[in-house]
C-alpha positions as CSV (number, residue, x, y, z in Angstrom):
1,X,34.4,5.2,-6.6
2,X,33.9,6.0,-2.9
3,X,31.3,4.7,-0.4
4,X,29.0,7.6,-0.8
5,X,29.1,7.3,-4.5
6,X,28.8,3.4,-4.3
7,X,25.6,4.3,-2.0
8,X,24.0,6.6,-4.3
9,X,24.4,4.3,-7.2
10,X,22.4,1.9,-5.8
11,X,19.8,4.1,-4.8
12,X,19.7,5.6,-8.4
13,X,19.0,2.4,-9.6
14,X,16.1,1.4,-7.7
15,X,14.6,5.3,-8.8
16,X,15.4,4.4,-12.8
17,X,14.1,1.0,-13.1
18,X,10.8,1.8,-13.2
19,X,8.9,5.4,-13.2
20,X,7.0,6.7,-9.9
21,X,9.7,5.6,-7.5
22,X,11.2,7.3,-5.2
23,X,14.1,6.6,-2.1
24,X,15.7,8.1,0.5
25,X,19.0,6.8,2.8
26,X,20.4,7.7,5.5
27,X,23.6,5.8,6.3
28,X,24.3,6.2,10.6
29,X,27.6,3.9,10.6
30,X,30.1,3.4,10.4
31,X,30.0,6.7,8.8
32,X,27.6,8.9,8.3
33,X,26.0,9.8,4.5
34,X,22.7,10.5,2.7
35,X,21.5,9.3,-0.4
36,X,18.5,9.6,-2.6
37,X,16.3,9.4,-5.8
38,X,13.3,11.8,-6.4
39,X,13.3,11.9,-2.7
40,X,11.7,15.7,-2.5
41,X,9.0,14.1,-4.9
42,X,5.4,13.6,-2.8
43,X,3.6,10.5,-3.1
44,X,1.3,8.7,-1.4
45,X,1.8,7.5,2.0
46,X,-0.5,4.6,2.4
47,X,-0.6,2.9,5.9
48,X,3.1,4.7,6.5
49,X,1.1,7.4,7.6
50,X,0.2,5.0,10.5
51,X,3.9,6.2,12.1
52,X,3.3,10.0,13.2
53,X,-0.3,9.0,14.1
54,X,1.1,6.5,17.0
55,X,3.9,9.2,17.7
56,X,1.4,11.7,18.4
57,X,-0.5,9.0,20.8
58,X,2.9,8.6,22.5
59,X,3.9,12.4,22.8
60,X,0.4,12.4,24.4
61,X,1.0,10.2,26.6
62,X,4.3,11.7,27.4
63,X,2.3,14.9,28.2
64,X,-0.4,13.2,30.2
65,X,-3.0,13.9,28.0
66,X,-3.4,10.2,27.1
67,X,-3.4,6.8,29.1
68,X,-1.8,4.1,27.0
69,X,-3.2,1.5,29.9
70,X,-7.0,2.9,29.2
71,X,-9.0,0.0,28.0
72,X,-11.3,-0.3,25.0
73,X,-13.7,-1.9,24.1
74,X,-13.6,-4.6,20.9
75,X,-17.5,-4.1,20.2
76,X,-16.9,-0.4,20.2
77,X,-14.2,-0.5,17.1
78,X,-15.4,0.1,13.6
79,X,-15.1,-2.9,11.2
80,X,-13.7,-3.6,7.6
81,X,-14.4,-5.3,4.9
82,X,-10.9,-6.3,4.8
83,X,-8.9,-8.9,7.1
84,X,-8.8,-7.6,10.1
85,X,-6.7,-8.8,13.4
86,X,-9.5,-7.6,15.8
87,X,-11.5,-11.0,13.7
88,X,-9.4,-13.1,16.7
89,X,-11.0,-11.2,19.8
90,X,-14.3,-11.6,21.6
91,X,-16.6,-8.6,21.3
92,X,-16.9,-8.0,24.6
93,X,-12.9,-8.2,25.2
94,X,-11.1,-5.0,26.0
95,X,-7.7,-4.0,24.9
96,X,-5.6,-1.0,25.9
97,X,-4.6,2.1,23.9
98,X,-0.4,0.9,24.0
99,X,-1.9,-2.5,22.4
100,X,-4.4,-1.4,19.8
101,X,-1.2,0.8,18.9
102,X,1.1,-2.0,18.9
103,X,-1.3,-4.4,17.0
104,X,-2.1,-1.4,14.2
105,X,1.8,-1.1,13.4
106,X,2.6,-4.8,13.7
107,X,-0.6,-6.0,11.5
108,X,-1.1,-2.4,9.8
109,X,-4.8,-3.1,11.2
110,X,-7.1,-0.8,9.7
111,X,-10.1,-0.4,12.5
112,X,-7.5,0.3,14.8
113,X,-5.7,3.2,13.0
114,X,-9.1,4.7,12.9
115,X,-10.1,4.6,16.6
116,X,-6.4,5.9,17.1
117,X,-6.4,8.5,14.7
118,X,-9.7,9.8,15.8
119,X,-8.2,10.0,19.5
120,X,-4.9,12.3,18.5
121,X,-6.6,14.4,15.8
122,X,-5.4,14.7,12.0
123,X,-4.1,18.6,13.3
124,X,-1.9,17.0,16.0
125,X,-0.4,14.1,13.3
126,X,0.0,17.3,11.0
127,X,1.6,19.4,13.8
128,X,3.9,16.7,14.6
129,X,4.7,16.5,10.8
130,X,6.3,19.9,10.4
131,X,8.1,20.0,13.9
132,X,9.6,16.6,12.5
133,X,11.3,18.8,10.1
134,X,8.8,17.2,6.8
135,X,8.1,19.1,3.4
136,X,5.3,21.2,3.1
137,X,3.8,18.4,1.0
138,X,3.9,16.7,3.9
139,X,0.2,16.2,5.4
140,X,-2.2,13.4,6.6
141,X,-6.0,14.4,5.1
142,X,-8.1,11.0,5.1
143,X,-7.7,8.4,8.1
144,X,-8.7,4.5,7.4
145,X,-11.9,4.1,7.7
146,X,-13.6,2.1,5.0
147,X,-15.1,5.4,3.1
148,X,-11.5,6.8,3.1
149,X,-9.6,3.9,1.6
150,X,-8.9,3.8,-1.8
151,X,-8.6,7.0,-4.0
152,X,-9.6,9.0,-0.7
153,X,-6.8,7.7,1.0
154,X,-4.1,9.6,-1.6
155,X,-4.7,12.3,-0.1
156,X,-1.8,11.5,2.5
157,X,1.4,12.7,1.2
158,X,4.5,12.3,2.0
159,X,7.8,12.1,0.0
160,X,10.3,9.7,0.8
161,X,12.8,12.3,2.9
162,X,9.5,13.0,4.9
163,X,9.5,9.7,5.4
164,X,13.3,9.5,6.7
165,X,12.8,12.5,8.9
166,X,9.7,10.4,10.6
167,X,11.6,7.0,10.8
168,X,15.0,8.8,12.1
169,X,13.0,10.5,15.3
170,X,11.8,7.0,16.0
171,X,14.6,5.8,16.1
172,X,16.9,8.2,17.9
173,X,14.1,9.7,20.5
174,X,13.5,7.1,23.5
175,X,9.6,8.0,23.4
176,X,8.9,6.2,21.0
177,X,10.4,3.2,21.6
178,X,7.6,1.2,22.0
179,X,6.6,2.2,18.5
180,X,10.0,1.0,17.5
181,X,9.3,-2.7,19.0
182,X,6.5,-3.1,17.0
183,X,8.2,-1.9,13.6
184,X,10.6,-4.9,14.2
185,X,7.7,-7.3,14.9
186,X,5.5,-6.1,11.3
187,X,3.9,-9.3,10.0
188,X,4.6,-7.8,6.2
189,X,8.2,-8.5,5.2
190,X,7.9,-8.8,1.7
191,X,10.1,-6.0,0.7
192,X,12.8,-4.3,2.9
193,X,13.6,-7.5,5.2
194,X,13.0,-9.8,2.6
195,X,16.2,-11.2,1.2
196,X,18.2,-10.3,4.4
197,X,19.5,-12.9,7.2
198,X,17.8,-13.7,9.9
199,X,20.5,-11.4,12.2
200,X,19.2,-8.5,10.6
201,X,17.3,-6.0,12.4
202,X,14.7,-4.1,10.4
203,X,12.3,-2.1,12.3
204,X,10.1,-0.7,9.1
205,X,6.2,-0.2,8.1
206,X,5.1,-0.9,5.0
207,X,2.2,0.8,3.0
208,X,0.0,-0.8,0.0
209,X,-2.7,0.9,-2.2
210,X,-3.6,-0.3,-6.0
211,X,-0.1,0.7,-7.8
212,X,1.4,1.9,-4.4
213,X,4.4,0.2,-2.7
214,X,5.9,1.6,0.0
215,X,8.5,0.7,3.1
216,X,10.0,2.8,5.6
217,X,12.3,1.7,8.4
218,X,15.7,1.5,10.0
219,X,18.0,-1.4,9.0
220,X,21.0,-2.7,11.2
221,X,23.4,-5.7,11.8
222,X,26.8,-5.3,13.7
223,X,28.2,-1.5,12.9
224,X,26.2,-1.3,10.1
225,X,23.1,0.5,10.3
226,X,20.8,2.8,8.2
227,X,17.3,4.3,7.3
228,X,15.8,4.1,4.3
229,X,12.5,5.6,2.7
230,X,10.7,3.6,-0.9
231,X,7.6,5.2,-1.8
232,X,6.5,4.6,-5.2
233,X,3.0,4.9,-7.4
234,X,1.8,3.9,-10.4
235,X,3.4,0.7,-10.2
236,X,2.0,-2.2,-12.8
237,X,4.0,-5.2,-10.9
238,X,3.9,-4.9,-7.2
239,X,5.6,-8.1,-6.9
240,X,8.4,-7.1,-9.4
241,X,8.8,-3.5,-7.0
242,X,8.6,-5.3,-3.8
243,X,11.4,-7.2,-5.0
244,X,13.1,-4.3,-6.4
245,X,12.7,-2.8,-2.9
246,X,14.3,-6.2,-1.1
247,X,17.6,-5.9,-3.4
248,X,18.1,-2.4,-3.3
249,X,18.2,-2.6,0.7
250,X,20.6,-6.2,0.4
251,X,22.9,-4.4,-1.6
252,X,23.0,-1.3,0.4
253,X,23.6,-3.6,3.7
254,X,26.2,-5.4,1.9
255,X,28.4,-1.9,0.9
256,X,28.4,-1.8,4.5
257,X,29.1,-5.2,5.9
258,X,31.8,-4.9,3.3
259,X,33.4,-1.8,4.6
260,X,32.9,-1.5,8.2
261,X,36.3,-1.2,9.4
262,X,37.2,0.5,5.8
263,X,34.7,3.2,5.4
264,X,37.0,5.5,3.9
265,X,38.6,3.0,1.5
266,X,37.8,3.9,-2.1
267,X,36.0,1.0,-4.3
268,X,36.6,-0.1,-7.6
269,X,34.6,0.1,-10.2
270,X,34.2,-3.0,-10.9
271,X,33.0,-3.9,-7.2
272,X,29.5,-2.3,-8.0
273,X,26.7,-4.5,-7.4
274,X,25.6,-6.2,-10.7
275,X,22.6,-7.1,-12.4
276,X,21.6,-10.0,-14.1
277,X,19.8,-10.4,-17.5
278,X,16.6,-8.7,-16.4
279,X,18.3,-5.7,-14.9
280,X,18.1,-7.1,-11.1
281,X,20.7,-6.3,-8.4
282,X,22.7,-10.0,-7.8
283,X,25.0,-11.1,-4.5
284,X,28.8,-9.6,-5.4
């Protein structure tokens, strides 16, 4: 079994374990591969949807139609009936757009994505979607304020190859770097960092509604380095998928710890990741 195969096997896994998952990788190095599982299937987004909102803030920036070091004003920012980061500020503090941007990726703050959202404009996210290179199901129709959360916040689709595309052109295009530093400082890591070493790098958002688990992000240590996309719905255990989530992305970063300066080698069969007595991936 080659590395591609080994790759895709993993990812198949994580798809059949339960129904309404879906996954997408893309391997970078030390050799470059795709891999996926109902990845062309459209699901909810959830707070991943956050990404291409603070992509169009930075490409506006980039075109001078923004000011990242404008400040706002906390008093002026909706509020939310759930936990909020803006709780730790005075009301009449100011913050500035490149912050509030920062904070609503690294605490998926909900106030926030609103006043951002309503600055770029659900046509410019959507714009941005398809020049990204996204599905046609691809689309961002409800922002986060509290009357679109819940059920009116499914309308935000994406499927988990829309997701790659969005996580790749973070990572490879320099604009949006500072989005990238604040992926690798989320405050959520209960699903793709989870069960990986502390020398892992894992820039990623994650995205929650009732049955909805999702991550999104780019995962490197060394030479090995990747992207991977989990959206899922209809999920009766979100504990159980967040899990399933963390294992699927240990094993994957193992295949290539593993095989850095073999990429090419072929694996035996018997070197596939195994699963215990409830069907979970275990260390090999």
């Amino acid at each position: 079994m080659d590395i591609g195969q080994r790759i895709q096997t993993i990812v198949s896994g994580f798809a059949a374990d339960a129904a309404g998952r879906s996954v997408a990788v893309r391997v970078v190095s030390p050799f470059g591969l795709d891999a996926s599982a109902a990845g062309d299937v459209a699901r909810p987004a959830a707070s991943v949807i956050k990404l291409p909102v603070i992509m169009a803030l930075l490409r506006a920036a980039e075109a001078g139609q923004a000011d990242l070091d404008e400040r706002v004003a906390v008093a002026g920012l909706p509020t939310s009936r759930y936990a909020s980061v803006m709780m730790a500020f005075e009301p009449m503090s100011t913050l500035s757009l490149g912050e509030m941007a920062a904070l609503a990726i690294i605490t998926s703050d909900n106030p926030l994505a609103v006043h951002l959202q309503e600055r770029v404009g659900l046509e410019a996210v959507n714009e941005l979607l398809a020049e990204l290179g996204c599905s046609e199901a691809a689309r961002m129709a409800a922002g986060f304020s509290e009357a679109e959360l819940g059920p009116a916040n499914r309308a935000n689709r994406l499927t988990a190859e829309d997701a790659l595309c969005i996580v790749t052109a973070i990572h490879e295009d320099p604009i949006y770097r500072p989005l990238e530093r604040a992926m690798e400082n989320n405050l959520r890591n209960g699903r793709m960092p989870a069960l990986l070493d502390e020398d892992v790098t894992v820039a990623h958002k994650t995205g929650s509604l009732d049955g909805v688990v999702n991550d999104a992000g780019f995962v490197s240590r060394g030479e090995a380095a990747f992207y991977a996309a989990f959206l899922t719905e209809g999920q009766d255990d979100a504990l159980q998928t967040e899990r399933a989530i963390a294992e699927t992305t240990r094993a994957i970063l193992a295949v290539l710890d593993r095989k850095t300066l073999l990429a090419s080698a072929p694996i035996d069969d018997d070197d596939l990741p195994g699963r215990d007595d409830k069907g979970r991936l275990v260390e090999f």
